[in-house]
ChimeraX commands (.cxc) that place a marker at each C-alpha (Angstrom):
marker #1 position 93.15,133.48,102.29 radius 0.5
marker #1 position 89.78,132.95,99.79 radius 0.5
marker #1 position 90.01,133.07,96.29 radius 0.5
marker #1 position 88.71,136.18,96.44 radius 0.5
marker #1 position 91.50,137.75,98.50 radius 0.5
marker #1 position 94.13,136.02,96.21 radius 0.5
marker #1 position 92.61,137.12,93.13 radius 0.5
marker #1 position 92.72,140.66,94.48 radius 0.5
marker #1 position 96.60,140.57,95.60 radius 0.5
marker #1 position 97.29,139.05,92.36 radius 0.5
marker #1 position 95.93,142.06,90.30 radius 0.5
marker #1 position 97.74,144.55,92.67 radius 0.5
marker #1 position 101.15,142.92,92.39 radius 0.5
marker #1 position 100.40,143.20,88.60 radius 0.5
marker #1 position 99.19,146.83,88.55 radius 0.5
marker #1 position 96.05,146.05,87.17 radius 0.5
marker #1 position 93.72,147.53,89.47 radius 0.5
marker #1 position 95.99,150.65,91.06 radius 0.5
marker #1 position 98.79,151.44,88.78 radius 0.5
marker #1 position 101.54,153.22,90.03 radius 0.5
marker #1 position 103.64,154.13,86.95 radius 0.5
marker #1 position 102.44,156.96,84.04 radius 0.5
marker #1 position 105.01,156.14,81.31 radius 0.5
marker #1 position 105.93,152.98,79.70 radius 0.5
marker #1 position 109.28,153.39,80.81 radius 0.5
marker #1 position 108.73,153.14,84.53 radius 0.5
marker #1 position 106.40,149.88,83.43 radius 0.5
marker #1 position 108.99,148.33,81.81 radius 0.5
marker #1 position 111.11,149.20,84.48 radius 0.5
marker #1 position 109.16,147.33,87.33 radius 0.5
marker #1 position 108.88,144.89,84.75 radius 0.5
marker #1 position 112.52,144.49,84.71 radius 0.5
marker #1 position 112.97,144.26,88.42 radius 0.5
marker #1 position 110.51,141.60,88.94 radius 0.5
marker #1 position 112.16,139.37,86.14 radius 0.5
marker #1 position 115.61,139.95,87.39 radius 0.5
marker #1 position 114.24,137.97,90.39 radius 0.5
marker #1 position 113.53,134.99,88.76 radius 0.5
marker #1 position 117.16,135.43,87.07 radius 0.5
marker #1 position 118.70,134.93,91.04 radius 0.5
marker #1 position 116.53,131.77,91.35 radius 0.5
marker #1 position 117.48,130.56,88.31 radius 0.5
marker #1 position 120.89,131.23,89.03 radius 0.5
marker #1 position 120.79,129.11,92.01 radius 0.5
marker #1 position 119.15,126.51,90.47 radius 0.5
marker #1 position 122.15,125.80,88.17 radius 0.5
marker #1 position 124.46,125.31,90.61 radius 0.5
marker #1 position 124.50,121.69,90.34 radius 0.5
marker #1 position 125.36,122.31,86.50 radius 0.5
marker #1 position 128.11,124.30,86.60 radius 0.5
marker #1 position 131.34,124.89,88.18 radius 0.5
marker #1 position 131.09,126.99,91.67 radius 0.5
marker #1 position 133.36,129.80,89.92 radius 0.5
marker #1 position 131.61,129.86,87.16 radius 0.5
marker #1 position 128.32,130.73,88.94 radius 0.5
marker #1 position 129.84,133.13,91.35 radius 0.5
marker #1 position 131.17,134.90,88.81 radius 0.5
marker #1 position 127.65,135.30,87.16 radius 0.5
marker #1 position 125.95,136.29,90.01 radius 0.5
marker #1 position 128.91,139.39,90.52 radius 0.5
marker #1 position 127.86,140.36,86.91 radius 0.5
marker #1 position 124.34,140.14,87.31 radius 0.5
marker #1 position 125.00,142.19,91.07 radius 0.5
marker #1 position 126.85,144.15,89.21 radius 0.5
marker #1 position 124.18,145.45,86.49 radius 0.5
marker #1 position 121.87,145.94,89.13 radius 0.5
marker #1 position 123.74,148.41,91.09 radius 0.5
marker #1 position 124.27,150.21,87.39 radius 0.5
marker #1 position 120.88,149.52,86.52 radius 0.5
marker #1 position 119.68,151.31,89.74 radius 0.5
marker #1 position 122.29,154.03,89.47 radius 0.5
marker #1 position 120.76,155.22,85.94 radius 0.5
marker #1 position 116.99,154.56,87.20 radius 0.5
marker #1 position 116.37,151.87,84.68 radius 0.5
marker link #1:1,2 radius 0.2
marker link #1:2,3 radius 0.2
marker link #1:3,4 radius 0.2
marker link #1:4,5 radius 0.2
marker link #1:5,6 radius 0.2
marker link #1:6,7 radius 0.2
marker link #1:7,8 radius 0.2
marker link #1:8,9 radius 0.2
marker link #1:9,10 radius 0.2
marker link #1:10,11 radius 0.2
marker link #1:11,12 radius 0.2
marker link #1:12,13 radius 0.2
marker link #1:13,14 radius 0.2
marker link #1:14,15 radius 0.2
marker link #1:15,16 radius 0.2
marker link #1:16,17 radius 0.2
marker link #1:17,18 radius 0.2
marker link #1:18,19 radius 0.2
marker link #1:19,20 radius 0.2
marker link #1:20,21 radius 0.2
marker link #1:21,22 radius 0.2
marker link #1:22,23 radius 0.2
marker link #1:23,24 radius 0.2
marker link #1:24,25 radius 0.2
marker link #1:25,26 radius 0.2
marker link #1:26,27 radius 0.2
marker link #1:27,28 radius 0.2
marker link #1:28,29 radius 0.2
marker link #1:29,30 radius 0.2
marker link #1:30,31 radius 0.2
marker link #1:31,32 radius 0.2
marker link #1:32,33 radius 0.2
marker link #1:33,34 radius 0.2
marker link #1:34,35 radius 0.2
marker link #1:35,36 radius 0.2
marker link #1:36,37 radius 0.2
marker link #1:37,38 radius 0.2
marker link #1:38,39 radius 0.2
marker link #1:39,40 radius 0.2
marker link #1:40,41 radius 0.2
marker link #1:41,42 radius 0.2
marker link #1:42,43 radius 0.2
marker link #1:43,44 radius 0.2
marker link #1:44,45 radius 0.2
marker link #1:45,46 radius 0.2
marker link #1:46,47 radius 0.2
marker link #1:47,48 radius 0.2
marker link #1:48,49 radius 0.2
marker link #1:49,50 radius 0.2
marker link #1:50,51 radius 0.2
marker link #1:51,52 radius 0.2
marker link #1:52,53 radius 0.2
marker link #1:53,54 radius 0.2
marker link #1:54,55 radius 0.2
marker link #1:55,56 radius 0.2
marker link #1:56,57 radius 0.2
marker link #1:57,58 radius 0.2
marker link #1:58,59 radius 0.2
marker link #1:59,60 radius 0.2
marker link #1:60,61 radius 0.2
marker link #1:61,62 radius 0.2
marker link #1:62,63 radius 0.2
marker link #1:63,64 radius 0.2
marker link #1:64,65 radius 0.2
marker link #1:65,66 radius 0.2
marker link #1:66,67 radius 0.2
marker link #1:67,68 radius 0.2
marker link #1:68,69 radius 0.2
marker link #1:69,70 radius 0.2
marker link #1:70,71 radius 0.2
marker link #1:71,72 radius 0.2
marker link #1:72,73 radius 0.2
marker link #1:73,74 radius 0.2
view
């Protein structure tokens, strides 16, 4: 991949060029779904930090928000 190429991609994934949504809300929403990403990740990371209950009971709640998060189309 060029510059070029990845220059392109990046202003896709970031709806720069093509955007997808028409209202803020649907914005915000994608904007949501790609943070709550990191949030898993960072999750993980932490693992070392805290106790293995504590963390698997953070990543039900988080799981847990998503689902309702996805049932109400936020």
């Amino acid at each position: 991949m060029n510059k070029q190429q990845a220059i392109q991609i990046r202003l896709l994934n970031q709806q720069l060029l093509f955007p997808l949504y028409e209202k803020p809300e649907e914005i915000l929403a994608w904007q949501g779904a790609m943070q709550s990403a990191n949030l898993i990740t960072e999750l993980f990371a932490e693992k070392s930090k805290v106790k293995q209950q504590c963390l698997q009971e953070a990543i039900n709640r988080f799981m847990e928000f998503c689902k309702v998060t996805t049932a109400n189309g936020s």
